[in-house]
Backbone as CSV, one residue per row, in Angstrom:
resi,resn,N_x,N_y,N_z,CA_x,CA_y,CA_z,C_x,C_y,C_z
1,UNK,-68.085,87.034,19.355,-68.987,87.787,20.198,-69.673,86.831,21.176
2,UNK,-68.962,86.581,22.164,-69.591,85.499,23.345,-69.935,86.898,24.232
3,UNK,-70.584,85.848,25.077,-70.701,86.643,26.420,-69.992,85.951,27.379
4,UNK,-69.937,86.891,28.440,-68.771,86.458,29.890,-69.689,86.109,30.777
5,UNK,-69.944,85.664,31.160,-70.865,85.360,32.792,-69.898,85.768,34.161
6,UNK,-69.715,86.489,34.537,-68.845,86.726,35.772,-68.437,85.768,36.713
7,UNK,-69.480,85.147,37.505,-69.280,84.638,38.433,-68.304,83.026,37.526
8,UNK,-68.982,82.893,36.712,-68.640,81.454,36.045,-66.877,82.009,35.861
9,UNK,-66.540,83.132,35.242,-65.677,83.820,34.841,-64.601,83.844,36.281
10,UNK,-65.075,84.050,37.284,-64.391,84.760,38.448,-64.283,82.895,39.490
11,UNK,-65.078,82.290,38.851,-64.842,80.991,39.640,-63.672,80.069,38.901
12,UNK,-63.337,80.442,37.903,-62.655,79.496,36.940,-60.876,79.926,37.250
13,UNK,-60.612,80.994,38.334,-59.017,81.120,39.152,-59.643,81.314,40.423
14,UNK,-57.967,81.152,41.359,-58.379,81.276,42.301,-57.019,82.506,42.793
15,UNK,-55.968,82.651,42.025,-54.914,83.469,42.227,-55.164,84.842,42.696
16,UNK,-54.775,85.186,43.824,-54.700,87.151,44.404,-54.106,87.880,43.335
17,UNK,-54.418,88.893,42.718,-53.241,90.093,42.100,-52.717,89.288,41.218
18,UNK,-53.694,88.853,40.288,-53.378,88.029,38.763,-54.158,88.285,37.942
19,UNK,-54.459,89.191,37.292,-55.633,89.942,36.650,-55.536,88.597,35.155
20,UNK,-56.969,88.412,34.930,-57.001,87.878,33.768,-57.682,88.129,32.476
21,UNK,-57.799,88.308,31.419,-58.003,89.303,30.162,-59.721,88.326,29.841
22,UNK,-60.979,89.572,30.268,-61.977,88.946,29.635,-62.414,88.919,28.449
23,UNK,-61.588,90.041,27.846,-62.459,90.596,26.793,-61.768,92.073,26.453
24,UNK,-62.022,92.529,25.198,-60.831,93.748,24.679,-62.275,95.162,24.256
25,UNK,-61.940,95.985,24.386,-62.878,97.038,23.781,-61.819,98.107,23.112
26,UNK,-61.609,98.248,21.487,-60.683,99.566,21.174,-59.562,98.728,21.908
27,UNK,-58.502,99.835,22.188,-57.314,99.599,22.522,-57.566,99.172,24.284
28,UNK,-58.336,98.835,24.900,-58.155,98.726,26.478,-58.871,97.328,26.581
29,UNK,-58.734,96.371,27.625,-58.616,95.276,27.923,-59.821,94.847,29.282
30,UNK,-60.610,94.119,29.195,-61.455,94.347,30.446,-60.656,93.048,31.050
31,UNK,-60.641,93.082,31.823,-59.946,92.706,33.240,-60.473,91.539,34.447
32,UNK,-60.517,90.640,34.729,-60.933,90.184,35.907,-59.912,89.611,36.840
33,UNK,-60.069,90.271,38.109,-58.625,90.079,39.350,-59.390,89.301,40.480
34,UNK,-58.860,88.543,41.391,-59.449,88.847,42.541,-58.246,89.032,43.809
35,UNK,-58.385,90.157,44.493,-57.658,90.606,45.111,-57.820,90.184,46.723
36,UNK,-56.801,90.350,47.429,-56.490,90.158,49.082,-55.624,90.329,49.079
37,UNK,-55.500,91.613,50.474,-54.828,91.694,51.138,-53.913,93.058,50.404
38,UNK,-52.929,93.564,50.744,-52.660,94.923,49.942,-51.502,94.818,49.151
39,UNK,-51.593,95.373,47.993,-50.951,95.450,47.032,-49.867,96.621,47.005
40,UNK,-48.865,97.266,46.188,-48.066,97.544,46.151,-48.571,99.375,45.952
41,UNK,-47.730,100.164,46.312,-47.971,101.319,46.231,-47.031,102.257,44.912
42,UNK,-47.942,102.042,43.715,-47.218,102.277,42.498,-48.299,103.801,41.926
43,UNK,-47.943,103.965,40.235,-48.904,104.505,39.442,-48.234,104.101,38.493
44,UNK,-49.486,104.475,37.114,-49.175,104.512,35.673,-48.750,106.103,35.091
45,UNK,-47.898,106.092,34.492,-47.643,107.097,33.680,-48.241,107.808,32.688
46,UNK,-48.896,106.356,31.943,-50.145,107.103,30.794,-50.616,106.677,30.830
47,UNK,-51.257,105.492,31.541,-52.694,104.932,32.094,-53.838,105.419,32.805
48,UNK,-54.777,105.307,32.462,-55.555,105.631,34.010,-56.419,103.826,33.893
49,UNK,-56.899,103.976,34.638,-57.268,102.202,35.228,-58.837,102.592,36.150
50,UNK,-60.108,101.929,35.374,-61.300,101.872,36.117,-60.949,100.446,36.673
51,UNK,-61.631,100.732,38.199,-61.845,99.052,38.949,-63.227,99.146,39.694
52,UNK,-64.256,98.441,38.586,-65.571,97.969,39.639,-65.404,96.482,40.510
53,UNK,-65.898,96.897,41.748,-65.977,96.394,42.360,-67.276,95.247,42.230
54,UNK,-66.693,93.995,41.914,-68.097,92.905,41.902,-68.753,91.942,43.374
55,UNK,-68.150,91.942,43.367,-67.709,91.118,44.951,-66.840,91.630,45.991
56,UNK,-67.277,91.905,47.397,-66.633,92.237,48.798,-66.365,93.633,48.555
57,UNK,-65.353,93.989,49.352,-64.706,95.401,49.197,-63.339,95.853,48.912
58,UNK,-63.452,96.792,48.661,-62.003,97.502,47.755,-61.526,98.415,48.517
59,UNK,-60.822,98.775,49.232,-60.361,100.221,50.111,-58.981,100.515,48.602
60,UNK,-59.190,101.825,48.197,-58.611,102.419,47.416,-57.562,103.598,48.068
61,UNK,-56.290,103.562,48.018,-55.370,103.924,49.322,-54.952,105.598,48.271
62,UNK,-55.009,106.636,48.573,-54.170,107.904,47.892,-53.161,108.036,49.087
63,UNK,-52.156,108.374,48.507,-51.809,109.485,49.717,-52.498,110.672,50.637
64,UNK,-53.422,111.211,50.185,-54.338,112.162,50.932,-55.069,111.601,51.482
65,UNK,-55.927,110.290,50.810,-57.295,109.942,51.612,-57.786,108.329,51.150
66,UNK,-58.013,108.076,51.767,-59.034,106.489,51.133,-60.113,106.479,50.644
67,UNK,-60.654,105.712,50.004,-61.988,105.441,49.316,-62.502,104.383,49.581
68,UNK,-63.424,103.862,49.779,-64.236,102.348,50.396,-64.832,102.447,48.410
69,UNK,-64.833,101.202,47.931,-65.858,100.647,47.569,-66.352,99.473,47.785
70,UNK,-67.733,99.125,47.382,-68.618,98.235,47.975,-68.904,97.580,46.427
71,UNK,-69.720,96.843,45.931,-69.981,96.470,44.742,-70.845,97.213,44.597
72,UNK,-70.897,96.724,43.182,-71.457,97.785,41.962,-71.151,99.477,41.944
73,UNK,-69.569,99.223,42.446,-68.995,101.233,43.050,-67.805,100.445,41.916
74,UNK,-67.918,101.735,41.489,-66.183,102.042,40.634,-65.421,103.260,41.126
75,UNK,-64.175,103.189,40.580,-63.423,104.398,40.663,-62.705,104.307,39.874
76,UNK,-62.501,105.668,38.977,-61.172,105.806,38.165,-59.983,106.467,38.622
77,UNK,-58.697,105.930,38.691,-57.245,106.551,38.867,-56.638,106.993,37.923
78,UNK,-56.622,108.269,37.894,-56.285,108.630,36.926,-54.467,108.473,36.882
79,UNK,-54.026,108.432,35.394,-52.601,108.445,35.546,-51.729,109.477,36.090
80,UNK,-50.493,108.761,36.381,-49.829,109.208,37.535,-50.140,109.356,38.897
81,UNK,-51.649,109.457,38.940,-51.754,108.837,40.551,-51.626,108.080,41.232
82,UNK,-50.307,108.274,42.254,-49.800,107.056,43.346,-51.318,106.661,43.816
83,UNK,-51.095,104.979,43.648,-52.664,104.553,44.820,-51.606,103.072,45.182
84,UNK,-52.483,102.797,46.330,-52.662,101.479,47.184,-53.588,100.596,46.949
85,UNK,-54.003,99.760,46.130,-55.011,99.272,46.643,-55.014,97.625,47.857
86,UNK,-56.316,97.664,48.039,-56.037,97.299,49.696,-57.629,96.148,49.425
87,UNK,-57.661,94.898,49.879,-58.768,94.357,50.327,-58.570,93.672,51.369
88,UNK,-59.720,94.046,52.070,-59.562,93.181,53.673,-59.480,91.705,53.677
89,UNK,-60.624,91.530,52.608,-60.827,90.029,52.295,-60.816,89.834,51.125
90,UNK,-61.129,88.326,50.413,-61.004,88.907,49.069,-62.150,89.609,48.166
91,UNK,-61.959,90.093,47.055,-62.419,91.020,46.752,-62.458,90.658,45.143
92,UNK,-63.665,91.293,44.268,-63.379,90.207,42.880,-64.052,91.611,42.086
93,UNK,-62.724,92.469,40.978,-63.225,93.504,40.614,-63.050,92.865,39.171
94,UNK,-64.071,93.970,38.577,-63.441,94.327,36.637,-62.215,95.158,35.954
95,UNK,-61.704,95.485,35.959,-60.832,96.527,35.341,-60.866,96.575,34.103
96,UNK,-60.904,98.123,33.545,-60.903,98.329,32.347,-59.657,99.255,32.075
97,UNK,-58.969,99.136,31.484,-57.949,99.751,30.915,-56.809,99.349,29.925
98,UNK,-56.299,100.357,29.431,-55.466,100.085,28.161,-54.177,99.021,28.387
99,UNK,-54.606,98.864,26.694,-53.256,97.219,26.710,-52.221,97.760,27.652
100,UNK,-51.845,98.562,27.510,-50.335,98.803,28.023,-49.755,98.880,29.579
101,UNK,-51.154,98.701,29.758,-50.843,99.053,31.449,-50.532,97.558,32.067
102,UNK,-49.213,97.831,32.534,-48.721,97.044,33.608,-49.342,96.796,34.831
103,UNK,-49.576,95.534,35.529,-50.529,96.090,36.827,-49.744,96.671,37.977
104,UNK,-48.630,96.539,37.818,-47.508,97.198,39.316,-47.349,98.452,38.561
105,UNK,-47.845,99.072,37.443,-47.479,100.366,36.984,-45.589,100.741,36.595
106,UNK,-45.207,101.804,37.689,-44.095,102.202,37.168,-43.349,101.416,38.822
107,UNK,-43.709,99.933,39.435,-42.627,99.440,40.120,-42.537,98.097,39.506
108,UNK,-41.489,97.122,39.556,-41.681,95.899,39.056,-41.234,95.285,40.046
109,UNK,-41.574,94.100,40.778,-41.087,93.290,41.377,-42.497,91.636,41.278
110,UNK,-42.542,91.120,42.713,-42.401,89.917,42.315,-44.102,89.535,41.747
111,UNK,-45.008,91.105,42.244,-46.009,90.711,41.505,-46.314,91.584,40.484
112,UNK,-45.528,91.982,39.571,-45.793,91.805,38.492,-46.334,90.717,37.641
113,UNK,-46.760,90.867,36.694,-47.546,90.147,36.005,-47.207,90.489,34.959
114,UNK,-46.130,89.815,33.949,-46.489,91.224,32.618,-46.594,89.996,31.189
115,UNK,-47.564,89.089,31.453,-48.192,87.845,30.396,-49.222,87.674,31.116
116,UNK,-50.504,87.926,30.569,-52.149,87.797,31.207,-52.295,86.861,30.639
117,UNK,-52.794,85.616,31.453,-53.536,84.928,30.797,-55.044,85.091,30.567
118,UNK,-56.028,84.407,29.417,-56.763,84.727,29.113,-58.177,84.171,30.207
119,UNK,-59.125,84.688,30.564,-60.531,83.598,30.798,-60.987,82.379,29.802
């Protein structure tokens, strides 16, 4: 039972779209990424995936519409929803969601990730 300090947490990589495992709750995994620039246009099948935003901004891509978040804004995707996500600059979220979720969801290519390393 440690605690995480974020920033200490979020300074210790420097990798885009490399999510790294802070910490586990039940079966789902809390998460720290820091993102730039846009990512792949996938979904999960039986996932859904929260991403707070800690740092910069998050543009969250649907097919119908976008979402801005700013920090301290979350959003949940629920599964099977195609999303984009998108940062202008970089961008340093939490994610919470279950072991199983792949971060490219149901595409695999070169950023996949499918061995997290730990904080």
């Amino acid at each position: 039972m440690d605690k995480v300090n974020l920033a200490e947490a979020f300074a210790g990589f420097s990798e885009h779209w490399s999510p790294r495992i802070a910490g586990e709750v039940n079966d789902s995994q809390v998460k720290l990424a820091k993102l730039k620039g846009e990512f792949v246009w996938h979904h999960h099948e039986r996932e859904d995936e929260l991403f707070l935003v800690v740092r910069g901004r998050l543009v969250m891509r649907f097919r119908d519409r976008d979402v801005a978040l700013d920090p301290g804004e979350f959003i949940i995707v629920p599964h099977g929803v195609e999303h984009l996500p998108v940062a202008p600059e970089e961008c340093e979220v939490l994610l919470l969601e279950p072991k199983s979720t792949l971060n490219t969801g149901n595409v695999v290519n070169e950023r996949t990730v499918a061995e997290l390393q730990r904080i």
